[in-house]
N, C-alpha and C positions, 0 to 999 in steps of 0.2 A: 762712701760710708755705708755698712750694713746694721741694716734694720733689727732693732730688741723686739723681744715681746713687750716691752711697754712701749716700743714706738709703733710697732702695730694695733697695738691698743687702744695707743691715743690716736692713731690716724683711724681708726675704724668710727670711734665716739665723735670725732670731732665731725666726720662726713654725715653721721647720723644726724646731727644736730644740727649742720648745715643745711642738709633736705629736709627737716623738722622746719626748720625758720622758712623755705621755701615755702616749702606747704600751708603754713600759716598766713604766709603774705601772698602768695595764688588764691588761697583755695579759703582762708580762714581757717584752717583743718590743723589742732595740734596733735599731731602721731602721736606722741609719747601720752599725752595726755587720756589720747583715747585706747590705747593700748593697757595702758596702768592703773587708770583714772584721773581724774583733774584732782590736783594739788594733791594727789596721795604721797605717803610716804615714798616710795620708789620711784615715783614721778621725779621728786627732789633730790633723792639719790643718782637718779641718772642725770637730771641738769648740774648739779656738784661736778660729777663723773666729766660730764661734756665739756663743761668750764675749765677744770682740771687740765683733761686732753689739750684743752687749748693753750693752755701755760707750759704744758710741756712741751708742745709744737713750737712753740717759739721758742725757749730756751735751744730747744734740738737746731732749729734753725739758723738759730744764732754761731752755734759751734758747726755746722756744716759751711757758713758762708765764709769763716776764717781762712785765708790760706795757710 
């Protein structure tokens, strides 16, 4: 199966998010946080965004594991 622009999309958001939560639980360090601000509006935008990517990884997943 080849790759959309929203599956590259959401694979990019979801990696982001993944090394975000890393860094938090290493380092206490939230990227996005510090990048944006804490709790600003775009901060929230991109964790929607990241959540989001996540939903769509697994729906995608689901329909790739079909035979």
């Amino acid at each position: 199966m080849k790759l959309g622009s929203i599956d590259w999309i959401a694979l990019v958001l979801t990696i982001v998010g993944g090394l975000n939560w890393g860094l938090v639980g290493l380092f206490n360090y939230n990227l996005v946080d510090g990048i944006f601000g804490v709790a600003s509006v775009i901060s929230k935008i991109v964790y929607i965004l990241v959540g989001l990517s996540a939903l769509w990884l697994i729906y995608t997943s689901t329909k790739i594991s079909k035979p």
